[in-house]
Backbone as a printed PyTorch tensor [residue, N CA C, xyz], in Angstrom:
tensor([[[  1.2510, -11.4630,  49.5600],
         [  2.0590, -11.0520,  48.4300],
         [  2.7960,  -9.7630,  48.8190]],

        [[  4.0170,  -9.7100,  48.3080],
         [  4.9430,  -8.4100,  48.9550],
         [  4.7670,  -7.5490,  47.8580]],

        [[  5.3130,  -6.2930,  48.1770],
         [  6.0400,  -5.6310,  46.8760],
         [  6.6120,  -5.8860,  45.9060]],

        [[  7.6260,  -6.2630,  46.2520],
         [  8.0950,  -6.5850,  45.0690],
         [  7.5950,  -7.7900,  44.1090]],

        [[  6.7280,  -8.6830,  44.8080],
         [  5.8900,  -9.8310,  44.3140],
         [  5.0090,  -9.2850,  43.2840]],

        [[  4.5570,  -7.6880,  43.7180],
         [  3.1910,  -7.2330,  43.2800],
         [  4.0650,  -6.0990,  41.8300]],

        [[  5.1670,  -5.8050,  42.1040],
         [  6.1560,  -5.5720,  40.4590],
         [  5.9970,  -6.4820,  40.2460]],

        [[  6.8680,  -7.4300,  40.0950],
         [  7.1020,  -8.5630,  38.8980],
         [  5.8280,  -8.7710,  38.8040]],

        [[  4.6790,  -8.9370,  38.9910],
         [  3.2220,  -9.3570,  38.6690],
         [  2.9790,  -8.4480,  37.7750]],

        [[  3.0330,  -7.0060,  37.8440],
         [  2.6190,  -6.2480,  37.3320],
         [  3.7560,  -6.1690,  35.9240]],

        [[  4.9970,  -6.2140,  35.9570],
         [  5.7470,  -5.9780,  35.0070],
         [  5.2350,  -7.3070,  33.9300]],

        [[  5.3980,  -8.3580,  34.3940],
         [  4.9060,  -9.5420,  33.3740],
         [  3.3520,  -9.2990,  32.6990]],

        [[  2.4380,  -8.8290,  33.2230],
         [  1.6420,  -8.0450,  32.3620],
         [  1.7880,  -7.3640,  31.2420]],

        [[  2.5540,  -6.3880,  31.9620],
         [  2.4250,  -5.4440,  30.7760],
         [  3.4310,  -5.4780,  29.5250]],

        [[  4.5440,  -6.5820,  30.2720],
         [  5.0820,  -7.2100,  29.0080],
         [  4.6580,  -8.1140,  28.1690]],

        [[  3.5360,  -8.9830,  28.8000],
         [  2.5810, -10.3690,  28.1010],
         [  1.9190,  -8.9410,  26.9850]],

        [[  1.4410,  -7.7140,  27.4430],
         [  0.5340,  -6.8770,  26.9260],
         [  1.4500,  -6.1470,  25.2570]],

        [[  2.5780,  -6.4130,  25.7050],
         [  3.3890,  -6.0180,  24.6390],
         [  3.5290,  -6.5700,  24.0280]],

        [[  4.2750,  -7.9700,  24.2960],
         [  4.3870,  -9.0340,  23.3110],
         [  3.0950,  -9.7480,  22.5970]],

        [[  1.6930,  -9.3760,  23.0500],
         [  0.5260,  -9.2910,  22.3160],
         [  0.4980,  -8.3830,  20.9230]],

        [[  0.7290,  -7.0430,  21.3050],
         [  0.5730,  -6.0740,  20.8530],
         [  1.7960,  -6.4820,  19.4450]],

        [[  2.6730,  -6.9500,  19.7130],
         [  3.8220,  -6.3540,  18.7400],
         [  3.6060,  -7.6960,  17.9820]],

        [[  2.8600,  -8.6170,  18.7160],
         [  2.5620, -10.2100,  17.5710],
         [  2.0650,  -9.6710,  16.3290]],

        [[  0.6440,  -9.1180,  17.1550],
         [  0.0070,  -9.0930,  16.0420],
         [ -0.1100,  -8.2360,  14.9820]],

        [[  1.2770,  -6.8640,  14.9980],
         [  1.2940,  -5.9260,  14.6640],
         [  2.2190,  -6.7640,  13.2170]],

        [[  3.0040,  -7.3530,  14.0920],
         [  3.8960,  -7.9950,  12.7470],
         [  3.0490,  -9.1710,  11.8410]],

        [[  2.1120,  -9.6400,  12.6150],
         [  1.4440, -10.7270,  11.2970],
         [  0.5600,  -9.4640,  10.6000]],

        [[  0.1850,  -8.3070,  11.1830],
         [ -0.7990,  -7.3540,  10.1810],
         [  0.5600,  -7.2160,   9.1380]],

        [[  1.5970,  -6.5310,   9.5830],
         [  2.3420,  -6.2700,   8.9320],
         [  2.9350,  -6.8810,   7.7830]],

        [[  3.2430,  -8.4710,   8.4130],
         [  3.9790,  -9.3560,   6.9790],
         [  2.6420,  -9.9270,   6.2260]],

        [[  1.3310,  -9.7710,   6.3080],
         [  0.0800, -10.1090,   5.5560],
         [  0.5450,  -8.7580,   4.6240]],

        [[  0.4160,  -7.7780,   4.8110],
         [  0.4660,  -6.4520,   3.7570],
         [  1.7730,  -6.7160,   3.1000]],

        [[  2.8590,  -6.6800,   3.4310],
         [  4.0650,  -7.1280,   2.9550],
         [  3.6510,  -7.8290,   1.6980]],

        [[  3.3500,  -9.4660,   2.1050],
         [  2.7430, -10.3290,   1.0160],
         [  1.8010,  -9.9180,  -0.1190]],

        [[  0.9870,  -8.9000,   0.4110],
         [ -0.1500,  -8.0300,  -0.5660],
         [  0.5290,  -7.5000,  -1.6940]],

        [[  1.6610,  -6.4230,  -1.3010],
         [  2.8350,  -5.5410,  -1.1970],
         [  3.4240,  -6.2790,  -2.4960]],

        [[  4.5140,  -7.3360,  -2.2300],
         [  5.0050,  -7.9890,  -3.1160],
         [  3.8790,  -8.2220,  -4.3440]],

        [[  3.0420,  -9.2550,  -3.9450],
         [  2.0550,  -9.4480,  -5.0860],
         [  1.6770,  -8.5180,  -6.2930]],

        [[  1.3910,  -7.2550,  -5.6930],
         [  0.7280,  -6.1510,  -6.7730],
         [  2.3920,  -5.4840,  -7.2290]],

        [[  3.3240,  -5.6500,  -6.9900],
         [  4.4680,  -5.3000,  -7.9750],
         [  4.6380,  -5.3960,  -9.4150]],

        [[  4.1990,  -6.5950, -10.5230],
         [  3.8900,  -6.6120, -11.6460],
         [  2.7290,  -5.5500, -11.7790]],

        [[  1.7470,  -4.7900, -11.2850],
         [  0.6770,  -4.6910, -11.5730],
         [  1.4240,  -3.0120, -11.4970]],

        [[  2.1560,  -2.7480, -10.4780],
         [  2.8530,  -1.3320, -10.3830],
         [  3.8220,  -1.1200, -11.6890]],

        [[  4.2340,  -2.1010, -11.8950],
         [  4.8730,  -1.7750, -13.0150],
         [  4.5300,  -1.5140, -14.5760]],

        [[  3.4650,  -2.5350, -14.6150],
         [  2.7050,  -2.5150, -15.8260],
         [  2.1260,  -0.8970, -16.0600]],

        [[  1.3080,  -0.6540, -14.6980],
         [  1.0350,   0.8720, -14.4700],
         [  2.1020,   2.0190, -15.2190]],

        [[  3.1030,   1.8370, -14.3970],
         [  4.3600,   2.5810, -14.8620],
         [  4.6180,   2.9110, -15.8490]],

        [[  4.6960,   1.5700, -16.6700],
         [  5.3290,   1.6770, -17.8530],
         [  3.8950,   1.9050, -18.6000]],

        [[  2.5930,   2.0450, -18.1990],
         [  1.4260,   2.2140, -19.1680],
         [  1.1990,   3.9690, -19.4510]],

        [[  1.7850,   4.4200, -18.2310],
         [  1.4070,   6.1390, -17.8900],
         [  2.4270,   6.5410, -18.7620]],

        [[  2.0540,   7.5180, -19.7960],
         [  2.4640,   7.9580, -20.5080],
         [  3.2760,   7.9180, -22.0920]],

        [[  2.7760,   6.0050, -21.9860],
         [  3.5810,   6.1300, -23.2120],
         [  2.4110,   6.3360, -24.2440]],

        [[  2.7430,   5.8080, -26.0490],
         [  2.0810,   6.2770, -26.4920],
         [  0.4050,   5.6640, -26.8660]],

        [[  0.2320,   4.5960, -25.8920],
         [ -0.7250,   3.6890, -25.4840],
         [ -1.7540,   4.6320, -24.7100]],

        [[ -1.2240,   5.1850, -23.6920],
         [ -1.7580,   5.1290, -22.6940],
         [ -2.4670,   6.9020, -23.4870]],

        [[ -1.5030,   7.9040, -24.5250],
         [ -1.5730,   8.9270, -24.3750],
         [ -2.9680,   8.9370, -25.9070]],

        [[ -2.4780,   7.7410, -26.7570],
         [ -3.7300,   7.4290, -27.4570],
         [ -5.4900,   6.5660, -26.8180]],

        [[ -4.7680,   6.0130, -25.6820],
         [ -6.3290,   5.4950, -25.1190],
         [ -7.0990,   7.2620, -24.4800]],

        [[ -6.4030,   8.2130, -23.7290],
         [ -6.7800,   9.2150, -23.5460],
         [ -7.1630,   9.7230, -24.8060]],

        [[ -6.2580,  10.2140, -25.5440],
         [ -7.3220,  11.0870, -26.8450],
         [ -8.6560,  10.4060, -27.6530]],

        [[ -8.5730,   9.0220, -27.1140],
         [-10.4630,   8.4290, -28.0010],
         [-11.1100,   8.2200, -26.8820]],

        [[-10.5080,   8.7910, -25.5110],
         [-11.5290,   8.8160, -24.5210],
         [-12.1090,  10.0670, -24.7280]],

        [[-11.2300,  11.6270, -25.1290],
         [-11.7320,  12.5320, -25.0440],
         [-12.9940,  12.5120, -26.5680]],

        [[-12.0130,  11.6340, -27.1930],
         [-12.9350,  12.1940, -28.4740],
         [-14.6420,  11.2160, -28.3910]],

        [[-14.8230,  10.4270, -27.1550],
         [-15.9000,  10.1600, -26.8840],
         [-15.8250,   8.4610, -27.5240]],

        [[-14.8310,   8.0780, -28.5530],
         [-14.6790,   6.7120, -28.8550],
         [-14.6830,   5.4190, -27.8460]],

        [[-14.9820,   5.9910, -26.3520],
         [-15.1330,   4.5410, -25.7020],
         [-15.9910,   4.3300, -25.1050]],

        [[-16.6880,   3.5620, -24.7300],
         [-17.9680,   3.2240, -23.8030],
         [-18.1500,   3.8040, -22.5880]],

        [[-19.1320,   4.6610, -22.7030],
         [-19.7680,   5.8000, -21.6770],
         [-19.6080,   5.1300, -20.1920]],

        [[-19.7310,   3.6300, -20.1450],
         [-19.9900,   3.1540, -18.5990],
         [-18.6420,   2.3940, -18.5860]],

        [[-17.3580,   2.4100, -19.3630],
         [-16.2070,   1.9740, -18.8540],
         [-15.5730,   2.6510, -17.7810]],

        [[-15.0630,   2.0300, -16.8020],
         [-14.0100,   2.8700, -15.8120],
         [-12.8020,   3.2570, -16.4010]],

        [[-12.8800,   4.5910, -16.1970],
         [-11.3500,   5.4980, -17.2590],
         [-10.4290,   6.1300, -16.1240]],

        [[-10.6890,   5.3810, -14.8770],
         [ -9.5840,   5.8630, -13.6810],
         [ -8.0470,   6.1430, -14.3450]],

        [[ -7.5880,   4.9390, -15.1970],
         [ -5.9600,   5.1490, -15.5840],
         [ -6.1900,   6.4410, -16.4250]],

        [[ -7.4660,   6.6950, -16.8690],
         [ -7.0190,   7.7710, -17.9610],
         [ -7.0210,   9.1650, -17.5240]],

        [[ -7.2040,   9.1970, -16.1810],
         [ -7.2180,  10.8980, -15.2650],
         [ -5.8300,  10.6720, -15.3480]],

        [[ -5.3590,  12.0250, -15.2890],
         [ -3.8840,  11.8860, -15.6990],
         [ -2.8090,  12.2160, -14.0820]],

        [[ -4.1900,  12.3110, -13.0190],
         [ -3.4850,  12.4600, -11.4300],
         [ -3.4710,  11.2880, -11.1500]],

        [[ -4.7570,  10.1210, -11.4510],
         [ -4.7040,   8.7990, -10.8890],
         [ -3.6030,   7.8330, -11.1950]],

        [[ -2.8600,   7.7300, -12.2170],
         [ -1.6640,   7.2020, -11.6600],
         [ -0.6870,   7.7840, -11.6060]],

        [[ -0.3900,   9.0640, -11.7000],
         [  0.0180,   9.7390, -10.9610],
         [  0.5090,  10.1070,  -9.5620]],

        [[ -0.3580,   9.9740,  -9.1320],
         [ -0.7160,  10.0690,  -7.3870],
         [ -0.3640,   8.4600,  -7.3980]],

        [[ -0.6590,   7.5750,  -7.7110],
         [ -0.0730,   6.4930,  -7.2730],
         [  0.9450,   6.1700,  -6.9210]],

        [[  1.7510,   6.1820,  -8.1630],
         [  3.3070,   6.1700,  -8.1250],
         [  4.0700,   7.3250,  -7.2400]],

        [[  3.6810,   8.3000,  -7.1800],
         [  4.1610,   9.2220,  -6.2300],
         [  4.2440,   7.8210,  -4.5030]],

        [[  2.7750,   7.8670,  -4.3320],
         [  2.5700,   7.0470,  -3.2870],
         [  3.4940,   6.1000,  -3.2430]],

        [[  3.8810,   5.3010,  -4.1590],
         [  4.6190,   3.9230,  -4.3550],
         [  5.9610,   4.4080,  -4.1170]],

        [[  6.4640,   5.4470,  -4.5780],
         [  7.8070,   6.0910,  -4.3910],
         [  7.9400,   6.5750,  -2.9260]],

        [[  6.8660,   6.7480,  -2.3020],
         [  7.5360,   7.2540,  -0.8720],
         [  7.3950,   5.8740,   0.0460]],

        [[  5.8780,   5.0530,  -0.4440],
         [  6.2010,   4.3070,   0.4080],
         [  7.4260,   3.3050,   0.5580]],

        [[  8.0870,   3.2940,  -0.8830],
         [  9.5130,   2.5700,  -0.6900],
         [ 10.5030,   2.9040,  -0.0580]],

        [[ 10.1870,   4.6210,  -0.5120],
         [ 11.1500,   5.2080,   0.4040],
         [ 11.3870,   4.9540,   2.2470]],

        [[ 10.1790,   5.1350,   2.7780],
         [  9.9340,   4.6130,   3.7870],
         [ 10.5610,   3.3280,   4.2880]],

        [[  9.8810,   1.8950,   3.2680],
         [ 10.2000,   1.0190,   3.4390],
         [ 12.1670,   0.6930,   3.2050]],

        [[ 12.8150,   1.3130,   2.8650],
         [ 14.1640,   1.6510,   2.8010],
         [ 14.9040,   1.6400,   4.4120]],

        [[ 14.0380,   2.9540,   4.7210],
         [ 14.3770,   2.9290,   6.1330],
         [ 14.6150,   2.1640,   7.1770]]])
């Protein structure tokens, strides 16, 4: 085997090694995509739940102790969707790019 036999051997490697790499980067990728799309009704519902006067009366009978001690009141911290949508706003932003 020559030199240059022993490049092209070596270059087709590390391109087989790439075109591995970038397969499976894009099926991780268009699986989340699909995730991505899916939870869009669920971002929005969010959206439009933070702050109106739903969301600002389920908080005041949380404070006033009116709901069940072992319910999850994540929407009702007023960073948790908060911080979400922040998140959702950059990652679009991103995804823009």
């Amino acid at each position: 085997m020559n030199q240059d036999n022993k490049q092209q051997i070596a270059r087709i490697r590390r391109m087989e090694r790439n075109l591995n790499t970038a397969a499976a980067a894009v099926k991780r990728l268009t699986a989340a995509l699909d995730k991505w799309e899916a939870v869009q009704n669920a971002i929005a519902a969010l959206d439009e739940y933070y702050g109106s006067d739903l969301w600002r009366q389920d908080f005041a009978d949380d404070e006033a102790g009116r709901l069940p001690a072992d319910l999850k009141r994540g929407v009702l911290s007023e960073d948790g969707i908060w911080n979400l949508l922040s998140d959702v706003r950059s990652l679009n932003d991103r995804l823009k790019k």
